[in-house]
C-alpha positions in Angstrom: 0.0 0.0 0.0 1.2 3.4 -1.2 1.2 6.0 1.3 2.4 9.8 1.7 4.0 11.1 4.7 3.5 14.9 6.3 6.9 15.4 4.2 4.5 15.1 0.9 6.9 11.7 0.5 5.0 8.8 -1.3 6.1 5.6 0.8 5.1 1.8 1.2 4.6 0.6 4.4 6.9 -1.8 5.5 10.3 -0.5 3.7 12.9 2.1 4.9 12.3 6.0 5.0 15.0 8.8 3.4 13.1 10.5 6.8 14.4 7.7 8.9 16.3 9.8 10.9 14.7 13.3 11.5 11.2 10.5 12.8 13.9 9.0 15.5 14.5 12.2 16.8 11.3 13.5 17.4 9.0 10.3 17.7 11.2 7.9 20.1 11.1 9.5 23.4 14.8 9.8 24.6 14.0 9.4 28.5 12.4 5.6 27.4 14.6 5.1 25.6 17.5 5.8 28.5 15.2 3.5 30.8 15.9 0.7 28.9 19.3 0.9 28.8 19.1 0.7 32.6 19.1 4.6 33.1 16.6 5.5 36.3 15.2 9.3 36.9 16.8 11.2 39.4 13.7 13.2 40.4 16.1 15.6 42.8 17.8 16.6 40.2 15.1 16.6 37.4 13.0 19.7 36.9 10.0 21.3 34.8 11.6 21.2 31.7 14.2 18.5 31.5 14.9 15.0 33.3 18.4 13.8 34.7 18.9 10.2 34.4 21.6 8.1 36.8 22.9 4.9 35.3 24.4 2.3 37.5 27.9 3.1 35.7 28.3 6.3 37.1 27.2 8.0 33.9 24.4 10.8 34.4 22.6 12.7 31.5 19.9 15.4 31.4 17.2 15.0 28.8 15.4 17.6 27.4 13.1 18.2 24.1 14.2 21.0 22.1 12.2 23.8 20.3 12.5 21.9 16.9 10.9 19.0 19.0 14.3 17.0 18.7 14.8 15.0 22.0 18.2 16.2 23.2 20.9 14.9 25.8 24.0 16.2 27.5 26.5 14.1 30.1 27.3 15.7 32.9 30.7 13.8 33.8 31.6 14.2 30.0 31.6 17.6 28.0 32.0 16.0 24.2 28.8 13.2 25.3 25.8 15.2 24.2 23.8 15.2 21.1 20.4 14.1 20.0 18.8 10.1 20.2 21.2 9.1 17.7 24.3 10.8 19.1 23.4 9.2 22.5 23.1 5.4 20.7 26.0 6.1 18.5 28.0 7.1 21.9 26.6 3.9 23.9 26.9 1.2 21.5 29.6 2.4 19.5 27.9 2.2 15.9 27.7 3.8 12.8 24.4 4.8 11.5 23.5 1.8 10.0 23.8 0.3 13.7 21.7 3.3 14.8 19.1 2.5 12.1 18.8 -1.4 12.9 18.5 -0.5 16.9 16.0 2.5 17.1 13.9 0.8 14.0 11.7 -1.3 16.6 10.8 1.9 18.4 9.3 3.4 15.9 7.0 0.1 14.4 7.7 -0.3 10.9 10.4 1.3 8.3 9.6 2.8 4.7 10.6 3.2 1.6 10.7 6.2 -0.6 9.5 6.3 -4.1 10.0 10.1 -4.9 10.4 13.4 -3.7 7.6 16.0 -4.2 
């Protein structure tokens, strides 16, 4: 089945996306995400508009969604750890994109292909 996206893209369900990408940033919510890779809420530390996260490593990370509705991350033992959901994956599991693509692509239910561009 032939479908278009809110990018005017023509897709079929089922098949990979060009918009793969920008839809991990803004549809797979970061803090989950975190969660299940064994990061808990530190409520103390958390506020309003962003959530710090504790993993049992030592690592901690405050998550907040950005005016371009990008989920966003920063370390705060580690200045150069900070990025959006595929920096954080990319940082964690140490994979290229395609690794990025294969982990965060059960998040998101099904992939896409494009047929053409409007």
């Amino acid at each position: 089945m032939i479908n278009r996206n809110l990018y005017g893209v023509d897709y079929i369900e089922g098949f990979y996306n060009v918009d793969e990408l920008e839809d991990f940033k803004t549809t797979i919510n970061l803090s989950e995400y975190a969660a299940s890779e064994g990061y808990c809420i530190d409520r103390r530390a958390s506020s309003r508009n962003s959530v710090a996260m504790r993993h049992a490593s030592g690592d901690k990370i405050v998550i907040a969604r950005g005016q371009d509705n990008h989920w966003m991350y920063f370390s705060v033992r580690d200045d150069t750890d900070n990025g959006t959901l595929i920096d954080f994956v990319q940082n964690r599991k140490g994979c290229k994109l395609g690794g990025v693509r294969q982990e965060l692509r059960p998040w998101v239910g099904s992939t896409l292909i494009c047929l053409h561009r409007r």
